[in-house]
PASEBA-1860 file (N, C-alpha, C; in nm, 3 decimals):
! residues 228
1> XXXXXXXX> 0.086/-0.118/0.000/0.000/0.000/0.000/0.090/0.123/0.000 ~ 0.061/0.199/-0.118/0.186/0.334/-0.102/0.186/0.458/-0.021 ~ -0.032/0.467/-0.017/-0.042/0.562/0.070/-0.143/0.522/0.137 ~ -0.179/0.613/0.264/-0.332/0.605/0.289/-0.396/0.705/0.341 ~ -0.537/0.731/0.277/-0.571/0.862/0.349/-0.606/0.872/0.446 ~ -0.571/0.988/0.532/-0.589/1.007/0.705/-0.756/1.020/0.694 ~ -0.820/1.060/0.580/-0.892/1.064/0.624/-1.031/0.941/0.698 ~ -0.994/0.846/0.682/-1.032/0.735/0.719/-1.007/0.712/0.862
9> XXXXXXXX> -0.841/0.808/0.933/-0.873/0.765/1.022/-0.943/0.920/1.142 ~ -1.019/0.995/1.082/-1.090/1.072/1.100/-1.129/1.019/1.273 ~ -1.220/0.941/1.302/-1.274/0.867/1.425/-1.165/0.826/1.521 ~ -1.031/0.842/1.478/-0.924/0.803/1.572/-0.821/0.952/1.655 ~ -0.873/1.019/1.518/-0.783/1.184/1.618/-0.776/1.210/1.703 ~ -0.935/1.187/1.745/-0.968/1.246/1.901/-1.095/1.113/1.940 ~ -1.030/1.029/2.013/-1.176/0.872/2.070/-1.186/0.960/2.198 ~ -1.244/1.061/2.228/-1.299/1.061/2.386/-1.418/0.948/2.432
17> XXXXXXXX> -1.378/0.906/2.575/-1.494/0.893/2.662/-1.482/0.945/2.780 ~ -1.570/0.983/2.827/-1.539/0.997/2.969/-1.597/0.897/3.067 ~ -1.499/0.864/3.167/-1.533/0.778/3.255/-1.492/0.787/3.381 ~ -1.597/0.748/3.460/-1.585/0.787/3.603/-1.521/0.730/3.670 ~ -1.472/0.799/3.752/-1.345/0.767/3.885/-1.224/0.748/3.789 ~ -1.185/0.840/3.661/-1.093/0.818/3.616/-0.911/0.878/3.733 ~ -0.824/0.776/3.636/-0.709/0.858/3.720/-0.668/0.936/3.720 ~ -0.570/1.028/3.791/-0.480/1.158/3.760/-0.471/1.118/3.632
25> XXXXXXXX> -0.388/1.260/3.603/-0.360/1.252/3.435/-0.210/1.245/3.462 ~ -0.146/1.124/3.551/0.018/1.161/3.576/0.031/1.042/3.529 ~ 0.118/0.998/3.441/0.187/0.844/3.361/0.251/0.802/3.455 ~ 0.187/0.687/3.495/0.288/0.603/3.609/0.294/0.473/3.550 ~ 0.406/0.373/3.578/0.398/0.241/3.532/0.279/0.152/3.674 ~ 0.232/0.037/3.589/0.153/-0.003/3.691/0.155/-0.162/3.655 ~ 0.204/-0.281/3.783/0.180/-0.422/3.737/0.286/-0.454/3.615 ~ 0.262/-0.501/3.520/0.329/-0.578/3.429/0.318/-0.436/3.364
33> XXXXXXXX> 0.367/-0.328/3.343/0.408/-0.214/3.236/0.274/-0.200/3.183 ~ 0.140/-0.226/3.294/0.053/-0.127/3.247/0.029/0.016/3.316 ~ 0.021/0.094/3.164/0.052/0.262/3.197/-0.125/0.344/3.251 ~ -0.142/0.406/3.345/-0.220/0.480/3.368/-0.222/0.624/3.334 ~ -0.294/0.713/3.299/-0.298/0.826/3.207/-0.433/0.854/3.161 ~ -0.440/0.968/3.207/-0.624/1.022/3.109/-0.571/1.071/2.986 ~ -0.455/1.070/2.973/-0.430/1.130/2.780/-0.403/1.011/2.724 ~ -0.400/0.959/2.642/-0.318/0.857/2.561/-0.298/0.864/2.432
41> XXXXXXXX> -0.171/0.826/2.332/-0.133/0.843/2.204/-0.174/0.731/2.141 ~ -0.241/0.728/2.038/-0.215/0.591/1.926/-0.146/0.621/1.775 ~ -0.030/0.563/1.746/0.007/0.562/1.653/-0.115/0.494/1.517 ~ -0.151/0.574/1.422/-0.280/0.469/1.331/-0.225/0.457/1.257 ~ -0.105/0.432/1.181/-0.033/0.386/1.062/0.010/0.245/1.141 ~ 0.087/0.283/1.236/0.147/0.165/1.292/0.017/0.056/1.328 ~ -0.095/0.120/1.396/-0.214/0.054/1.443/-0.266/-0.060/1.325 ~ -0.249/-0.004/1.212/-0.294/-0.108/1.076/-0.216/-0.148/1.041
49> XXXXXXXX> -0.080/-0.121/0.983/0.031/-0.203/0.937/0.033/-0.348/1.027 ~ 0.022/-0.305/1.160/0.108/-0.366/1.290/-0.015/-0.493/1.308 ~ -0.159/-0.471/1.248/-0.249/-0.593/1.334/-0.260/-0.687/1.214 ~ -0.359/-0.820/1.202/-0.368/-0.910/1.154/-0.488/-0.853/1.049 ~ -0.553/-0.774/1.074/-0.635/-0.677/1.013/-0.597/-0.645/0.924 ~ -0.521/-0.536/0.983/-0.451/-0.461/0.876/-0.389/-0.532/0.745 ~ -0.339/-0.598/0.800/-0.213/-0.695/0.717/-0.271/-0.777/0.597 ~ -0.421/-0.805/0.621/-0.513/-0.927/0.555/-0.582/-0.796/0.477
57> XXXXXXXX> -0.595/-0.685/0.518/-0.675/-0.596/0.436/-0.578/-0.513/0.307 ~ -0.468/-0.492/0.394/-0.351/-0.439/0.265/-0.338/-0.557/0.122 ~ -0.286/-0.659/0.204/-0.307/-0.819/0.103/-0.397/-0.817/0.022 ~ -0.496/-0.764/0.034/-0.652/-0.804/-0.005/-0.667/-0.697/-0.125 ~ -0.622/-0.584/-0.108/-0.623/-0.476/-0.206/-0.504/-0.495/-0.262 ~ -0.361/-0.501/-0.252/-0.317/-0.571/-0.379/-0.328/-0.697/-0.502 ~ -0.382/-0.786/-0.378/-0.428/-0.886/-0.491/-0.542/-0.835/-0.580 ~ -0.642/-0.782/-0.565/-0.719/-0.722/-0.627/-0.704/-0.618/-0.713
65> XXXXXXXX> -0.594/-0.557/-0.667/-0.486/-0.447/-0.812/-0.429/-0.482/-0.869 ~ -0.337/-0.655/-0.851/-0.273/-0.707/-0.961/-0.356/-0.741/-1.030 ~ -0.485/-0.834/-1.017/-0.591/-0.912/-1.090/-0.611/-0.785/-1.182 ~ -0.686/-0.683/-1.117/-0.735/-0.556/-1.233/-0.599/-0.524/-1.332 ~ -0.497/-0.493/-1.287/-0.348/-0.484/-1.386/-0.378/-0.593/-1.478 ~ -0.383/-0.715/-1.437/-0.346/-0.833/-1.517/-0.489/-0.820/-1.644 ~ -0.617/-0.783/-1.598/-0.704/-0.807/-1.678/-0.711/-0.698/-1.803 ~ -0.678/-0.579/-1.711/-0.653/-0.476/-1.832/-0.563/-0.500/-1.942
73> XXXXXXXX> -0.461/-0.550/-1.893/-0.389/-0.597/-2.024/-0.413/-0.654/-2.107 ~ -0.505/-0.797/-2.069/-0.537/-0.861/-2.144/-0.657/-0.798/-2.248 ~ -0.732/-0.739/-2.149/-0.863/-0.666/-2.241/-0.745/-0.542/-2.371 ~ -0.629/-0.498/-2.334/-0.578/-0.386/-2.441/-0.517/-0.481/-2.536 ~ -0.503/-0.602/-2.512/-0.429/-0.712/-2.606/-0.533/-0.691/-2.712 ~ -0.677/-0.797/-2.662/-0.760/-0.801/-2.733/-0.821/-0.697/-2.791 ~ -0.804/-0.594/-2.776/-0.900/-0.450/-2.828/-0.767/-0.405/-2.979 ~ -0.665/-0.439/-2.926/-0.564/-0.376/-3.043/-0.558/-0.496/-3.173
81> XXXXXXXX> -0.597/-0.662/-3.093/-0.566/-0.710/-3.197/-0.717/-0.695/-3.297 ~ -0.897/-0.643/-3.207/-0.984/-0.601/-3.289/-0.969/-0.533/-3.416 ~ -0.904/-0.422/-3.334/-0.851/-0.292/-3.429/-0.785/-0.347/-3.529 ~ -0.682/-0.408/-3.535/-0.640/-0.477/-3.686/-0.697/-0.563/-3.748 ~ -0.791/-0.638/-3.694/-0.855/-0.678/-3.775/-0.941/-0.620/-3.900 ~ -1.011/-0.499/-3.767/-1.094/-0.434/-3.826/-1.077/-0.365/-3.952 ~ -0.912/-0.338/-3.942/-0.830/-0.207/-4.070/-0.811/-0.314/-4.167 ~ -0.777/-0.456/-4.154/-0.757/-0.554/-4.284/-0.904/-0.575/-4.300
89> XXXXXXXX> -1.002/-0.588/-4.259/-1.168/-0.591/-4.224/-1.199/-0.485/-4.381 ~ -1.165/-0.367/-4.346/-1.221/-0.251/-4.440/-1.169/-0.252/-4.530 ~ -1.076/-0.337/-4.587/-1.027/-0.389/-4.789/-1.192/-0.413/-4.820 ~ -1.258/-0.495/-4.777/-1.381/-0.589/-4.839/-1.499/-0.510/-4.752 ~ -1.529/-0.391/-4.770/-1.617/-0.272/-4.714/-1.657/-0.187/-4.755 ~ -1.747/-0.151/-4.762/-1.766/-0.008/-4.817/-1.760/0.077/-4.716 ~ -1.757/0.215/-4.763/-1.770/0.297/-4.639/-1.859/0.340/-4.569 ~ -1.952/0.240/-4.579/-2.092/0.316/-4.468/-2.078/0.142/-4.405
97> XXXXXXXX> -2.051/0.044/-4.423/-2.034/-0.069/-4.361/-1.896/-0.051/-4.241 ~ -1.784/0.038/-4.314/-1.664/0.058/-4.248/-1.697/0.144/-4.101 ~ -1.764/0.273/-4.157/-1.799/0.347/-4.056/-1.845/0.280/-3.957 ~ -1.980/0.228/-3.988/-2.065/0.104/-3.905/-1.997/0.026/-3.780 ~ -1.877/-0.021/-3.884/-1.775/-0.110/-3.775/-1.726/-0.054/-3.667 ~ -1.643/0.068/-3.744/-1.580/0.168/-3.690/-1.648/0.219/-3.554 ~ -1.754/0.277/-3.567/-1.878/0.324/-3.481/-1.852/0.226/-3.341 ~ -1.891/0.122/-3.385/-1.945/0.020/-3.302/-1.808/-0.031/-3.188
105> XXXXXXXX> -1.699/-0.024/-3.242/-1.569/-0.054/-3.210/-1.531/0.053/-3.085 ~ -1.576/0.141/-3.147/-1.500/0.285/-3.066/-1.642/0.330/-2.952 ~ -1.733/0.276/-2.977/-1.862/0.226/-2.865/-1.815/0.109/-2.701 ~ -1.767/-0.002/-2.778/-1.736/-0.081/-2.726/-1.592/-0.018/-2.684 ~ -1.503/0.014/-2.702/-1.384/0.090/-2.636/-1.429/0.196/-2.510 ~ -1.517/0.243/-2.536/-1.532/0.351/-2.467/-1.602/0.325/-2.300 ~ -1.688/0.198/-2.380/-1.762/0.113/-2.245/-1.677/0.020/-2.144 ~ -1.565/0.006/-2.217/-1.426/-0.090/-2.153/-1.385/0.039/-2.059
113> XXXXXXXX> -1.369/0.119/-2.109/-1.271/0.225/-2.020/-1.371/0.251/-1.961 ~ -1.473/0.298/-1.964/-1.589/0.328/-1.841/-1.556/0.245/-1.720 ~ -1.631/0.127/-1.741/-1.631/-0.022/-1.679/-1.483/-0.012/-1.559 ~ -1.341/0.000/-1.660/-1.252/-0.017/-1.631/-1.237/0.132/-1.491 ~ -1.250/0.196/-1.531/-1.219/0.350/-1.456/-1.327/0.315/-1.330 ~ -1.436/0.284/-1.357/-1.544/0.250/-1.204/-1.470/0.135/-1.159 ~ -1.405/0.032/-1.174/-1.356/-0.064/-1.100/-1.226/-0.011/-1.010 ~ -1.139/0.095/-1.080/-1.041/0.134/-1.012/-1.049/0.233/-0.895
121> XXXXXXXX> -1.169/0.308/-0.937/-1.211/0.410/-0.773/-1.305/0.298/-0.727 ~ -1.341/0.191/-0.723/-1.401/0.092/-0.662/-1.232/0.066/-0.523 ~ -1.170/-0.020/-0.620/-1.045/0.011/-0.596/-0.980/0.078/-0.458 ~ -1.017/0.178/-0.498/-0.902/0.290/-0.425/-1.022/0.362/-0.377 ~ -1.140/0.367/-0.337/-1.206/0.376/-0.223/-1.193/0.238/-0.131 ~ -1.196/0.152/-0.148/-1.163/0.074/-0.053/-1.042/0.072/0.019 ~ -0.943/0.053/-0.062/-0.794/0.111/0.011/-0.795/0.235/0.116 ~ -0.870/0.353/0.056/-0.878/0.446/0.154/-0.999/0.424/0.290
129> XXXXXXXX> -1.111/0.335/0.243/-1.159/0.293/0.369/-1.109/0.182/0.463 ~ -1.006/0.141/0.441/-0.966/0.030/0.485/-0.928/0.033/0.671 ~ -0.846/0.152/0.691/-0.832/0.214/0.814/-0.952/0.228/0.896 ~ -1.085/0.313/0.842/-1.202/0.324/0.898/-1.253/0.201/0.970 ~ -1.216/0.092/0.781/-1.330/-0.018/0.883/-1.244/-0.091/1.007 ~ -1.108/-0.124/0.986/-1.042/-0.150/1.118/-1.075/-0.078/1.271 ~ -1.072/0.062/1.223/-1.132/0.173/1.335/-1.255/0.109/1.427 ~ -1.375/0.093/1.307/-1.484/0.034/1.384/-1.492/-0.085/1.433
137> XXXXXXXX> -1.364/-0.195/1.386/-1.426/-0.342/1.447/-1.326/-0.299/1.599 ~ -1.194/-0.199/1.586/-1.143/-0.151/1.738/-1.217/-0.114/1.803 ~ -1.291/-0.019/1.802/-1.356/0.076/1.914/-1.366/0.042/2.044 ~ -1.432/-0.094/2.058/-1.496/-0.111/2.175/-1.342/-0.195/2.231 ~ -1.255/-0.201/2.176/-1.137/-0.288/2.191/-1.064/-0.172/2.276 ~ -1.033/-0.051/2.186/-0.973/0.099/2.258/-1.035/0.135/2.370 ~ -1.193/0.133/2.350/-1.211/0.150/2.454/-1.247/0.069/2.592 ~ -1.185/-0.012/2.587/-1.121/-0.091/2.706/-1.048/-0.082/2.730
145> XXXXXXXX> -0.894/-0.022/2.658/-0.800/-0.016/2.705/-0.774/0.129/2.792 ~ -0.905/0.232/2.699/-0.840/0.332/2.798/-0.947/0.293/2.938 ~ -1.012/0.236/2.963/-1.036/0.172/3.111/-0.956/0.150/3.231 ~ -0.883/0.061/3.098/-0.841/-0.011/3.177/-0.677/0.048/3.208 ~ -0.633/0.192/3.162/-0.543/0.243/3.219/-0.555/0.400/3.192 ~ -0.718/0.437/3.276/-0.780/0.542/3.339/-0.768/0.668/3.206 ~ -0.788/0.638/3.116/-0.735/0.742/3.027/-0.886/0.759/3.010 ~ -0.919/0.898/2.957/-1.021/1.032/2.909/-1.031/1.050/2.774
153> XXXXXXXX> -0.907/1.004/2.683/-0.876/1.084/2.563/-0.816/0.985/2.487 ~ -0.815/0.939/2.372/-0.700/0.899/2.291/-0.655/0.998/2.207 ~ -0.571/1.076/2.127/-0.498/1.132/2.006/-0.441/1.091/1.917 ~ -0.456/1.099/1.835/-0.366/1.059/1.733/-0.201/1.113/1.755 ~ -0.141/1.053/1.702/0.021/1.078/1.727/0.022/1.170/1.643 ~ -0.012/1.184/1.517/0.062/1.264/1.431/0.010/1.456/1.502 ~ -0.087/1.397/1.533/-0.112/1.572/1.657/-0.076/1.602/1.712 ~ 0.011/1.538/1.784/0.078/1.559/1.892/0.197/1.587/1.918
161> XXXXXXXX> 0.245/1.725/1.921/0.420/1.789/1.934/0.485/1.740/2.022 ~ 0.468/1.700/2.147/0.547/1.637/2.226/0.473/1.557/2.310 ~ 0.532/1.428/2.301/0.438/1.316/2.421/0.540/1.278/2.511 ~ 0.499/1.153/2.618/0.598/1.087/2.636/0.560/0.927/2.623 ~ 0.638/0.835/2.565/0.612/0.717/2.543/0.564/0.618/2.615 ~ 0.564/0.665/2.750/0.456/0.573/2.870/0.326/0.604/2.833 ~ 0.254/0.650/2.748/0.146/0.715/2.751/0.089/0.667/2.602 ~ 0.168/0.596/2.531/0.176/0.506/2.354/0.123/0.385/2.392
169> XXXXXXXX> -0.023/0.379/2.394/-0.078/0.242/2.355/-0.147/0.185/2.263 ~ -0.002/0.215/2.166/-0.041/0.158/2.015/0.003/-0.015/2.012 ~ 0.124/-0.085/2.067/0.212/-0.234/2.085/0.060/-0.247/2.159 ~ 0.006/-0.232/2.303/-0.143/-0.268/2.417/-0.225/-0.287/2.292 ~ -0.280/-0.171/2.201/-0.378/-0.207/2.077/-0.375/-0.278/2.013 ~ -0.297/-0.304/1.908/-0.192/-0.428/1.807/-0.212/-0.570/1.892 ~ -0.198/-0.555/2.030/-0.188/-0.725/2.090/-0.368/-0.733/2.111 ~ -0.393/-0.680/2.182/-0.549/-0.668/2.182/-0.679/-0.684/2.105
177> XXXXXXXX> -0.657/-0.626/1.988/-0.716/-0.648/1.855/-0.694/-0.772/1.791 ~ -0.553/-0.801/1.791/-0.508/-0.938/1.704/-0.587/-1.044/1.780 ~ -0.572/-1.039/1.961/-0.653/-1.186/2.037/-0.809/-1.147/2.014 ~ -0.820/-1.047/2.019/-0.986/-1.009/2.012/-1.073/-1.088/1.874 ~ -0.984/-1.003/1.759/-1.052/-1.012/1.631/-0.965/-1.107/1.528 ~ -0.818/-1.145/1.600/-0.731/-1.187/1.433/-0.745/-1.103/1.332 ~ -0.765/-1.171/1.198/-0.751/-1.080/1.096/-0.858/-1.014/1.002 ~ -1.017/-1.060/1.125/-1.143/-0.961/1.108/-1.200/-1.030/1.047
185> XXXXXXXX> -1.147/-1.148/0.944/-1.249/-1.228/0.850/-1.367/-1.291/0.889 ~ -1.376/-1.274/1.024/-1.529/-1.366/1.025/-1.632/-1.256/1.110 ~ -1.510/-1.112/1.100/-1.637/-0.960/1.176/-1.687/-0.938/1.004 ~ -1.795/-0.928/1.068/-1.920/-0.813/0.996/-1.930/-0.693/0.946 ~ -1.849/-0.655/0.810/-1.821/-0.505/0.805/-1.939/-0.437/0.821 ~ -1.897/-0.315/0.875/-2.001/-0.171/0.878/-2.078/-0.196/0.732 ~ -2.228/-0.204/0.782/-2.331/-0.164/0.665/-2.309/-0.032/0.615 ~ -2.241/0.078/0.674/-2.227/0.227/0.599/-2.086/0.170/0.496
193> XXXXXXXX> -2.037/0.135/0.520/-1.943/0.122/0.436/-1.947/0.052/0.286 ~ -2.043/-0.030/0.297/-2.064/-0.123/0.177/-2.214/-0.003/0.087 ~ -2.172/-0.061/-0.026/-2.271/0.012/-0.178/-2.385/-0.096/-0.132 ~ -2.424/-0.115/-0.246/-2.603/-0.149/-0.234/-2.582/-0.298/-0.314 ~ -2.478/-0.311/-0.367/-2.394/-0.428/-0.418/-2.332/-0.517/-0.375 ~ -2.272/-0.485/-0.261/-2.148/-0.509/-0.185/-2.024/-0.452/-0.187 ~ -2.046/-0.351/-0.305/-1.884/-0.308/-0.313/-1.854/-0.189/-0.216 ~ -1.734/-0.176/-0.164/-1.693/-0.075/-0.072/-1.683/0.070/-0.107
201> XXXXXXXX> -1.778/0.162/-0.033/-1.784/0.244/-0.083/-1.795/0.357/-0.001 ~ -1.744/0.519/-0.030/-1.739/0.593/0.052/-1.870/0.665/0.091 ~ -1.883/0.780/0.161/-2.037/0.866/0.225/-2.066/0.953/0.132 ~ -2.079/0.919/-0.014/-2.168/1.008/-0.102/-2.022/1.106/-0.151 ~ -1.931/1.038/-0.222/-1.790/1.107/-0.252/-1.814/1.142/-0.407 ~ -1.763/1.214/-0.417/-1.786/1.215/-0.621/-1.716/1.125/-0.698 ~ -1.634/1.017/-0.651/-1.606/0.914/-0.695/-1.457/0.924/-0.725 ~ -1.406/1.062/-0.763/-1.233/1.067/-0.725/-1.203/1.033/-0.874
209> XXXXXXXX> -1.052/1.032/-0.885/-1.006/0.982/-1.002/-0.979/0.834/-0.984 ~ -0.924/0.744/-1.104/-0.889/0.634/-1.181/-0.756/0.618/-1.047 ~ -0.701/0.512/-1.014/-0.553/0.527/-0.971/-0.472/0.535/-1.068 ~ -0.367/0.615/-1.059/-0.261/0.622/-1.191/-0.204/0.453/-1.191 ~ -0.197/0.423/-1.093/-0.102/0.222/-1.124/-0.176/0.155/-1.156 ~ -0.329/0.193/-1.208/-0.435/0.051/-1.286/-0.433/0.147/-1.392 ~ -0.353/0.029/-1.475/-0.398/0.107/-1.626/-0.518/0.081/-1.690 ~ -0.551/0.197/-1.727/-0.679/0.152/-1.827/-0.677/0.134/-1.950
217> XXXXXXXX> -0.737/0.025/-2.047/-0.672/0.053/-2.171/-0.687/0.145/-2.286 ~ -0.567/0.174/-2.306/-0.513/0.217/-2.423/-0.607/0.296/-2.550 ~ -0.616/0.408/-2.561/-0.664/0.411/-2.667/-0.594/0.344/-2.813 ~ -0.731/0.260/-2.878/-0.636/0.195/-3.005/-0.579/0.336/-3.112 ~ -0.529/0.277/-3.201/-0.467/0.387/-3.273/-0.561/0.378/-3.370 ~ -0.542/0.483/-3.401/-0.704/0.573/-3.512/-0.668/0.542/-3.627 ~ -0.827/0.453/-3.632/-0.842/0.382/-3.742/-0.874/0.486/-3.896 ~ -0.843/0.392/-3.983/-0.818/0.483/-4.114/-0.966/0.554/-4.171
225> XXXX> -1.039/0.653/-4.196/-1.092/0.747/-4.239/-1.192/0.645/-4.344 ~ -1.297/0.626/-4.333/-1.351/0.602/-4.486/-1.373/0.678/-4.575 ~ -1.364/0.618/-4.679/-1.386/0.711/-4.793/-1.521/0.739/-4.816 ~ -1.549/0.843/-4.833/-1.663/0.895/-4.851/-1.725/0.878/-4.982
END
């Protein structure tokens, strides 16, 4: 995965709860190096890279970007070797039969790249929801942990100018999640997240561009002019 957008992890910046009889807000070690604290940091890059989640969901969207790579090719194989046919095709044509072809060719091209371009922001909305849906099968996981070491607040790391590392229970999350959930395959994704299809989809987005690394195919090279 090359990038991912933060904005997915939107729900993780700021997880408040508040809970009663919480502790000071002073980082002390406690028992086996569990930390007490009403602030706490989570790293969310590390949080998904780092779980069984994560790991099965990154997997999951490359295999599904090589397959789309691999098919596009094959579909620009077959569309270029159409196209020559079509140009040795128009010796034995007239030109309102040629056009005809022509027409119909550059119809069917156009519906490939459609097709092709909705599968790739299919694509790469999922990649970018991928964080979210991890977010939601955590929640109730985070929030046990800040329970269970008196914390008020989680933050995101990247907000945060200076912490101190007794207060990082991103390694507590990562172990927690993995015994809780493994690698999510048998949780129930969020019904907001899924289309009306099943495919993964964002909250009413304008659909974004194509990813530049799924190619789409090729325009063929322009076929010869009929004669009029």
């Amino acid at each position: 995965m090359r990038r991912r957008s933060q904005s997915g992890w939107g729900a993780v910046v700021v997880l408040a709860v508040v809970l009663t009889g919480a502790a000071p807000a002073v980082a002390q070690a406690q028992d086996v190096g569990t930390i007490q604290s009403e602030i706490l940091v989570l790293d969310p890059d590390r949080l998904f890279s780092g779980t069984q989640v994560g790991q099965r969901l990154t997997d999951q969207y490359q295999a599904e970007r090589d397959a789309l790579i691999a098919n596009n090719r094959e579909l620009e194989a077959e569309l270029r070797a159409e196209e020559q046919a079509l140009t040795e095709a128009r010796k034995t044509m007239t030109a309102s039969e040629f056009r005809a072809e022509a027409d119909a060719f550059d119809d069917k091209v156009r519906s490939i790249r459609a097709e092709n371009d909705r599968k790739a922001r299919d694509l790469e909305r999922g990649r970018e929801l991928a964080p979210l849906s991890l977010m939601r099968m955590a929640e109730p996981i985070l929030v046990q942990v800040m329970r269970d070491t008196g914390g008020k607040i989680i933050l995101d790391n990247r907000q945060v100018l200076l912490r101190a590392d007794a207060i990082d229970i991103t390694d507590i999350a990562i172990a927690r999640i993995d015994a809780a959930i493994g690698d999510g395959s048998s949780t129930s994704p969020d019904p907001e997240l899924r289309t009306p299809d099943g495919e993964t989809s964002d909250d009413g987005g304008d659909g974004g561009e194509a990813s530049p690394d799924v190619p789409a195919p090729e325009n063929p090279a322009t076929l010869p002019e009929a004669a009029e």
